[in-house]
Structures are given as structure tokens and as C-alpha cells.
Steps between C-alpha positions, in 0.01 A plus 500: 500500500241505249523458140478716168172640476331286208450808270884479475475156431502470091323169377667263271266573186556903573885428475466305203244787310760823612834183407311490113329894426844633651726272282280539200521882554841509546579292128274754352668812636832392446364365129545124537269384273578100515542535844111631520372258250606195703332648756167522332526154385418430878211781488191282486634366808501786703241609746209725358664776698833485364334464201388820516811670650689357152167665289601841695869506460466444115228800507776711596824335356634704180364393162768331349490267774168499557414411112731174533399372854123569441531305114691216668233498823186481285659190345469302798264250552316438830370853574204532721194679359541788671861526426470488127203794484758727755787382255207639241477779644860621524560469162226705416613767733851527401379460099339837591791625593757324244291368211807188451322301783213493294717266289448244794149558525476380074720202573368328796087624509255405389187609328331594780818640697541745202122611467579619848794690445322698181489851672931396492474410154311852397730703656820279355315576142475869539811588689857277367640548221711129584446289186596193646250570758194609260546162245492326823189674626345511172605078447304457862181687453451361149613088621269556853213673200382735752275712310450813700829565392427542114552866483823534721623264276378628138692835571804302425374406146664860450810493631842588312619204623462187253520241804240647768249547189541174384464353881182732516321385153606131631312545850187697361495152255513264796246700659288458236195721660257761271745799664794341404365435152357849487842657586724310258261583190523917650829405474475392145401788349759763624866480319614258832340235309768215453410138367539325864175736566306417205597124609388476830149658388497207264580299766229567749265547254583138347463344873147701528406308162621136665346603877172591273495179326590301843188643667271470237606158467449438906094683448433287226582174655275686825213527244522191365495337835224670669313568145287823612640750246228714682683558799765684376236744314333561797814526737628781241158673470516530887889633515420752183206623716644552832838604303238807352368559811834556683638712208162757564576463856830667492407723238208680647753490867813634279245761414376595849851508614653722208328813644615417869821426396587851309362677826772317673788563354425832478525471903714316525779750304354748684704770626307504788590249791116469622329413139824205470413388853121484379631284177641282693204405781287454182769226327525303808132457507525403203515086431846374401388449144342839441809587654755343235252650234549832602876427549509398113254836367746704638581814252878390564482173358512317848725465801842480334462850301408617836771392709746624199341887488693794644203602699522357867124561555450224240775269622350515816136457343654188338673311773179566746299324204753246497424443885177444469459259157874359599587372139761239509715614153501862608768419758844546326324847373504611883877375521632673197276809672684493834845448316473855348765744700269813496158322656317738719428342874108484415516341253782242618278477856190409257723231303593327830137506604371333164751214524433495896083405360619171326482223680832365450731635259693266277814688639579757727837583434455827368319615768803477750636838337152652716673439801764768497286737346550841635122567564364300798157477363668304174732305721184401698295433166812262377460332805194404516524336140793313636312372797255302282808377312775355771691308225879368614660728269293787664546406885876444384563793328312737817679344735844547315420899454 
């Protein structure tokens, strides 16, 4: 008689993986929370594949649970490489989706973690109205002094509410930066001006003064050491120089370009379908600097203004710009564009196409509404973005629909 055939034959380590992702998915479902928290204590234990089954289930699990399992999982110590950026990861997705795991994100990561999730942070900036949620952002950005994020952050200056402007005036002063000093003394002259604004400009400008004084002090000790005051003469005669040069450079190009440029945007607004087609051969000829110059002359004040008009022809002009120059902070812009109810399928089709040309996305969780789009040729655009972006919470949540 033979034996079981030894497909049927389980081994010991598969029992053990379905034993723990089957119990742990049970405590969550039936909302055992200390139950599933003593069995994450074990998780840096597990095998990398379980590890990854637990990563799936709390893709999926609801968000109250998923808030408190996820808080209490990142706390663990012991976590693989790989498991902490997928842990990463997750929280970014769902923050797109429910901006309180972003709270996580400001607790546990750090500086670098955060400059990561900045497309997040844009879109948590322009879109909740959660307080608790923008001091905390606005705390972050200002502590981590990431300063592409001086602008987001100045709008707040403001705001009605006393507590987010006096989080924003404190990060623009830990940033320190010329924008951020730029945009509190804008600030100073409208009737928002409050004394916390008047002294953080005192502030920065007062550590300018001591930073000033530091490095003088550091060139003069250099001089006096080397003694050849000449050098520095000569060193700046040669920067002012080539600094001229440069400037005339660009000028006289800024020139040239002007004329092309009007003769393209003319096309490209074109009614006609041939002279935008013709627009658009000539821009990807074009080098990915002329490129972004021609993105900034444009009569509509950029890429934003476009992607906010009325008129689809110039959405759609916009996010096939965006394809080519693929700007990083324009991101959120094409998420708030494909949350809008009334969004024609061209110009939805063109959105999934832009975000399909970055290389990887810092999240694709708003993409997964693509995938049950009516139109096939959207649902197929969605998918392809997806495809360069197989996060857990995206593999979870497609094969859960």
C-alpha cells in the first residue's frame, strides 16, 4: 500500500507559519488586541515568510486595529532590514489613506525615513483639516529642518488657528533657511503679524550674525596659518568671473528659448489634435533642463495651475509634461486631481500614465481605486503604475478585492 503522496505531506515549519498568521488573524478579527500583541513580541522570530504574511494581514485589517498593532510592531527591536523598509512602507500607504498613521511615521522615523515620505506630508498639508495631526506634521518638518518644505509650511503662518500658526512660525525658525526667513518677514507686513513672528525673524537673523562671526573667525585663523592673503583674491576673482560668465550664458539661452517657447504653447492649447501632437515631439527632444524651463514660462504659472483649470486639453497638456520632466513635489497635485468625482477618463488615463513614468512612487495607494475603473484602458493604465509599485499593502489589498 503506498503512502500519502508528499505534496499532502505539510512540513513542520509550514504548520508552524499557517499555526501563527491564522492565530494572529483570528485575534485581529475577533478584536483581541493583547492577544495579538503577545504574539508580535515573538515576530522577529518568525520566518521571513511569515513575516510577510503578518505585513499582509495588517494591510488589510480595519484601522482601528491596524493603528494599534502596527504602533506596537514598529516598537520592536530585532527587525531585519528588509522588514523595517516593508514596515516603512505600509505606513506610508495606509497614511495615504488615513492621515493618523502618519502619527507613527513622526514618532518612530527618522530624518531620512520622513524626507521619503514628503509627497505624504504635502498631501497631509493641503487636504486635513485634523489639528492634532497638522501641529504634529508641522512639529516634524520643522525638528527633521527639511527645507523644501518652507512654503507648505509658511501657509500656516495664516491660519485662524492660534496653535498651528504658532507651530508654523516655530518650524520656519528651526529651519532657519533664506525662504523661511523671506516668508516670515512677507508675513510681517500683512495684519497676521503677531510678536512670535517678529521673534523668530530676530531669531534667525541673530544666529546668521553668530554663524557670520564663527566663520570669519575659522578664515582668519586659515589666513593666518597659510599667510597668502592673495589666494583668496585670486580664488574670488576667478568665481566672480566664471559666476559672470554663467549669468550671460543663461541669459542669451533664456533669450533664444523665449521665442520657441510662446510658439509652443500656442500648440500646445491648440484646438487642433495634430499641432498638440507636433508640441509635444518637439518637448521631448528637448533636454530635461530646457524642458523644466519651459515647464516654469508657462502663461499658466506652471504645472499646478494647469492641473487645477477646467479645460481638459490643458490638464492633459500638464500631466503629459509631468511624464516627461517627472517632478517629485508635483505628486499629491495628481492625487488631489484623481480624487475629484467629475474627472473625465482622458484625463484620469493621462494621470495614471504620469505616475506610471516615475520610477518608484513613494506610495501607491491611491492608485488601487484605477483598478475598478469602469474604462478598461484606465483600469489597464492603473495597472501598470501598480506593477512598478508591488508594495504589501498593494498585493494585500488586490488580492482581498
Amino acid at each position: 500500500m503506498e503512502g500519502p503522496s508528499a505534496a499532502l505531506i505539510a512540513k513542520p515549519w509550514e504548520i508552524m507559519m499557517e499555526n501563527y498568521t491564522s492565530r494572529l488573524k483570528n485575534n485581529i478579527k475577533n478584536k483581541k488586541m493583547a492577544e495579538a500583541k503577545k504574539m508580535l513580541e515573538n515576530f522577529p522570530e518568525q520566518s521571513l515568510g511569515t513575516q510577510q504574511e503578518v505585513l499582509q494581514q495588517l494591510a488589510i485589517a480595519d484601522d482601528k486595529s491596524a493603528l494599534e498593532l502596527i504602533e506596537f510592531l514598529v516598537e520592536q527591536k530585532n527587525k531585519s532590514h528588509e522588514i523595517g523598509n516593508r514596515l516603512n512602507q505600509l505606513i506610508i500607504d495606509r497614511a495615504h489613506l488615513n492621515f493618523s498613521f502618519a502619527l507613527i511615521l513622526y514618532k518612530t522615523a527618522d530624518r531620512g525615513k520622513i524626507s521619503e515620505a514628503l509627497p505624504l506630508i504635502r498631501h497631509i498639508l493641503s487636504n486635513t483639516t485634523d489639528r492634532f495631526i497638522l501641529e504634529n506634521t508641522l512639529r516634524i518638518l520643522g525638528k527633521n529642518r527639511l527645507l523644501t518644505m518652507v512654503d507648505p509650511v509658511a501657509e500656516y503662518i495664516y491660519s485662524d488657528d492660534p496653535d498651528l500658526k504658532a507651530q508654523s512660525i516655530r518650524a520656519l525658525e528651526r529651519m532657519g533657511s533664506d525662504r523661511a526667513l523671506q516668508r516670515l518677514k512677507q508675513a510681517a507686513d500683512t495684519v497676521k503679524c503677531n510678536q512670535d513672528i517678529i521673534d523668530a525673524i530676530d531669531i534667525i537673523e541673530d544666529n546668521r550674525i553668530k554663524a557670520k562671526e564663527k566663520e570669519d573667525k575659522i578664515k582668519q585663523e586659515i589666513k593666518e596659518q597659510i599667510h597668502d592673503a592673495e589666494v583668496d583674491a585670486k580664488v574670488a576673482k576667478i568665481i566672480a568671473q566664471q559666476k559672470i560668465s554663467i549669468e550671460e550664458k543663461v541669459k542669451k539661452e533664456n533669450s533664444a528659448d523665449e521665442k520657441e517657447y510662446k510658439a509652443l504653447i500656442a500648440a500646445l492649447t491648440s484646438e487642433k489634435i495634430d499641432n498638440r501632437y507636433l508640441a509635444f515631439t518637439d518637448i521631448y527632444k528637448m533636454g530635461k533642463d530646457r524642458a523644466f524651463r519651459f515647464a516654469e514660462s508657462l502663461e499658466s504659472k506652471g504645472l499646478v495651475k494647469h492641473l487645477k483649470s477646467d479645460n481638459n486639453n490643458l490638464r492633459v497638456v500638464a500631466l503629459r509634461l509631468i511624464a516627461r520632466l517627472i517632478p517629485e513635489d508635483i505628486i499629491p497635485d495628481i492625487y488631489t486631481l484623481l480624487e475629484e468625482k467629475d474627472i473625465d477618463r482622458a484625463t484620469k488615463f493621462c494621470a495614471y500614465e504620469a505616475l506610471e513614468s516615475y520610477p518608484k512612487l513613494e506610495s501607491a495607494a491611491k492608485i488601487l481605486q484605477g483598478i475598478d475603473d469602469p474604462a478598461e484602458h484606465v483600469r489597464i493604465s492603473a495597472a501598470r503604475a501598480l506593477d512598478k509599485n508591488p508594495t504589501d499593502f498593494v498585493c494585500a489589498e488586490i488580492q482581498n478585492s
